[in-house]
N, C-alpha and C positions, 0 to 999 in steps of 0.2 A: 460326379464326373462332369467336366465342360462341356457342351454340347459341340462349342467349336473346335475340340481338341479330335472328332472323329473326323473332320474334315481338316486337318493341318498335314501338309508334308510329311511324310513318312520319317523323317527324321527326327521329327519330334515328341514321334509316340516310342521310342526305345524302351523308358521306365515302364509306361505298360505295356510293350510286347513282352520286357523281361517278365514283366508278374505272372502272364501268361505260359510262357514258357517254365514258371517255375511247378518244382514237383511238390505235390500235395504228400505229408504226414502225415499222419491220423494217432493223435497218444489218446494213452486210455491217466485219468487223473488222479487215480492210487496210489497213495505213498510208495508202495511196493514197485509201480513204473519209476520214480524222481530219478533215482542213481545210473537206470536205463539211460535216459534224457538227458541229464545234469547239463553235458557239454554242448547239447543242440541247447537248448532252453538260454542258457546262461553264453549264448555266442560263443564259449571259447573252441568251437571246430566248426569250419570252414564249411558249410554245405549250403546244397542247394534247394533246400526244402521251404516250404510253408507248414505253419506249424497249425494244429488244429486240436483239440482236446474232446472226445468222445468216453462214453463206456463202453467197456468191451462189447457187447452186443452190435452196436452201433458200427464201430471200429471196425468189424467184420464186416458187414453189409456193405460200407463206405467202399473198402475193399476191393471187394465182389465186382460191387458195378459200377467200378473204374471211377470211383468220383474224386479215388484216392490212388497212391501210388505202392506207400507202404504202412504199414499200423503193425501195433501192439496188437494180436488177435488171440482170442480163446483156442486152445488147441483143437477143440473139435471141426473149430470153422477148417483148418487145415483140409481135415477127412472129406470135409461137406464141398470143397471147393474142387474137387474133382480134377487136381493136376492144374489150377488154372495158377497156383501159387509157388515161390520160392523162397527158401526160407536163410535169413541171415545164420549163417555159422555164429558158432560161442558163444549165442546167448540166449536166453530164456528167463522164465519166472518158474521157478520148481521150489519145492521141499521134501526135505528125503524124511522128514517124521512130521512133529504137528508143524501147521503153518500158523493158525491162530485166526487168521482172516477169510475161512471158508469153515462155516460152522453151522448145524443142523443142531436149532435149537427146541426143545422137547417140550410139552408139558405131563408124558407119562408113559408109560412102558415102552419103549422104543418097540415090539412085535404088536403092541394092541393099535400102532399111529394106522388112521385111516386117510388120512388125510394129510397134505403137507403144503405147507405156501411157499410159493418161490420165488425166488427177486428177480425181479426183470432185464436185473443186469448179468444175470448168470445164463453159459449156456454150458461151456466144459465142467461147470461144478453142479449146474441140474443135472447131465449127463452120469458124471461119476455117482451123482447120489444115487439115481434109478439106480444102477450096477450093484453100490454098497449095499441099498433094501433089499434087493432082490439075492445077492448074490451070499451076502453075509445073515441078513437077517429075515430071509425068505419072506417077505411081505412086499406086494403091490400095491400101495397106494395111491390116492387119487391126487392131482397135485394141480396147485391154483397159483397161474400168475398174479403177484403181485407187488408194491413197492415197497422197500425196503425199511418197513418201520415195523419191530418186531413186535409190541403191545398189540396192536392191530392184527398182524400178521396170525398169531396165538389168540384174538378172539375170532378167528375163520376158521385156525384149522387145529390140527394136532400137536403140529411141528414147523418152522419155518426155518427155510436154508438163507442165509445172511452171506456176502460175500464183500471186500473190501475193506476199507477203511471204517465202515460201520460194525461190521462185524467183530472187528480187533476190538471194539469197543465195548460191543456187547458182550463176547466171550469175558470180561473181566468179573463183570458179577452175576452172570448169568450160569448158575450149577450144572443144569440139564443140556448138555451140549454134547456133539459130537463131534468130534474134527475129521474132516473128511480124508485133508493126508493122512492123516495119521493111519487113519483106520485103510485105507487105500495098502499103506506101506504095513500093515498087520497080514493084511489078504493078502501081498504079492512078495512082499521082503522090497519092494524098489520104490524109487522116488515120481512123483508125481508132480508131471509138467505140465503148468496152464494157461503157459502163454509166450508168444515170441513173436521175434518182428517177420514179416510175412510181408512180401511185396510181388507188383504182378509181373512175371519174368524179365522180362526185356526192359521196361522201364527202369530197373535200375542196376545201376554200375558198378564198376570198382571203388570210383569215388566214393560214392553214396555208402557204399559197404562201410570201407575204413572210417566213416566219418561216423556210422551209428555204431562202431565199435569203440572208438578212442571217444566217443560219449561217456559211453557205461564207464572205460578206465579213469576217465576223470571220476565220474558221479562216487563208482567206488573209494576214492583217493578223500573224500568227501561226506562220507555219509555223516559225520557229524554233526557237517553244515547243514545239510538237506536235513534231517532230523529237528535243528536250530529255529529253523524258517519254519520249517511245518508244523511245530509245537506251539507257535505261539498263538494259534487260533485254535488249540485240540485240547482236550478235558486230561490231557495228560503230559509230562517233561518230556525232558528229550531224548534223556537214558531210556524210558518205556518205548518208544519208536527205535531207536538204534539199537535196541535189543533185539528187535522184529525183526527190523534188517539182518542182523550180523549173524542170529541164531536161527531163524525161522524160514528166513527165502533164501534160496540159491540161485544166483545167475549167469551159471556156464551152464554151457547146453555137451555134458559129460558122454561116453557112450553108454553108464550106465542113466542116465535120465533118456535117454532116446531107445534104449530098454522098454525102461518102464512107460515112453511113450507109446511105444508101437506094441505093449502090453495091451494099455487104456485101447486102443483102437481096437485090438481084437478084442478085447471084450465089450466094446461098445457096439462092433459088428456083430458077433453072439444074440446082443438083448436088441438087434434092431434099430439101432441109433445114428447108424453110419450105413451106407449102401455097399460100401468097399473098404477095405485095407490098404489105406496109401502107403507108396515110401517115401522114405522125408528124404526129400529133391533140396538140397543145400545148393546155395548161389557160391560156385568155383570150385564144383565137382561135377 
């Protein structure tokens, strides 16, 4: 920045007052967000945002304390947020059976695992694992942050939970796995929601709304493309990405996924993971 542009007439600081003025985004970088995005990303809707790229972890935090206005967040952070948050109507990241890119990967009896490593970028799918051990396969293990490289991961511990775009990857040749929808949707019959856009009340608008929503219906109108682009630096075509998308993630936010949301909550209330049972406070209700 000039140094003599703080002292210039106010007239001629407009571009950065706008910047100032402008509202902070927070996306999470997983293929499974692109379609969410598409029309913010690729300019073709109208909005007022700065765009920013986090993992979901982060994206929560950012959140939290105001550094941001609205994100792609873990559904737990919702719980954890204690009413400070509102949540965009229709949309989410759920799957009602396997998702493929939340996987609890083994090296031997799933009841003898004592131990489990966890990716640092998970907090709603460390969440639902603790629930799955305990609630399906009655064992409490001990569980170690750490990053997401599964070789590594498997010489610390017994097990490691993979989430993301790694994970998809892993699950491909990796036999000893678990999907955590899947098995989510075995224990409850409903679909499992992990994530949507979340912004702090009053900072955002109508505007704002329709513009994160006629995103996704572009991004949707699109998945081929987004699939296209993202394949071309990934160990796989584009059909194995658009499979993912089209078969594995859902992204309306249904009343039965807000179900099986408010499911996940009381059972994460039960095993002590949440302080409360929020209700999901929707922006234009």
């Amino acid at each position: 920045m000039d140094i003599n542009s703080l002292f210039a007439p106010s007239g001629q600081n407009k571009n950065t007052d706008a910047a100032l003025q402008q509202k902070k985004l927070s996306l999470v970088s997983y293929l499974n967000t692109k379609p969410l995005v598409y029309g913010l990303e690729k300019k073709l809707v109208k909005h007022s945002f700065a765009l920013q790229k986090d993992v979901p972890s982060v994206c929560a935090r950012r959140l939290l304390d105001g550094e941001v206005d609205l994100g792609i967040i873990p559904s737990i952070e919702y719980a954890r947020a204690k009413g400070k948050l509102k949540i965009i109507p229709g949309l989410s990241i759920a799957s009602r059976d396997y998702v493929r890119s939340v996987e609890l990967f083994f090296k031997k009896d799933l009841r003898k695992i004592e131990t489990i490593a966890m990716d640092t970028s998970s907090r709603t799918s460390a969440a639902l694992l603790k629930i799955l051990m305990q609630e399906k396969f009655e064992i409490s293990p001990a569980y170690k942050p750490m990053a997401p490289d599964l070789d590594t991961m498997l010489q610390e511990a017994d097990a490691a939970l993979i989430i993301g775009d790694k994970a998809l990857h892993y699950q491909v040749d990796y036999a000893n796995k678990l999907d955590l929808a899947a098995e989510w949707n075995d224990l409850t019959g409903l679909p499992f929601v992990f994530a949507f856009w979340a912004g702090r009340g009053t900072e955002i608008d109508t505007h704002d709304i329709k513009a994160v929503q006629e995103s996704y219906r572009l991004g949707a109108q699109n998945i081929n493309a987004i699939c296209q682009t993202f394949a071309k630096n990934q160990p796989y075509d584009t059909q194995f990405y658009a499979d993912y998308l089209n078969q594995n993630i859902a992204f309306d936010f249904s009343e039965e996924k807000q179900e099986g949301l408010m499911e996940f909550y009381r059972y994460a209330f039960y095993y002590g993971l949440i302080e409360f049972i929020p209700e999901l406070n929707f922006y234009g209700k």
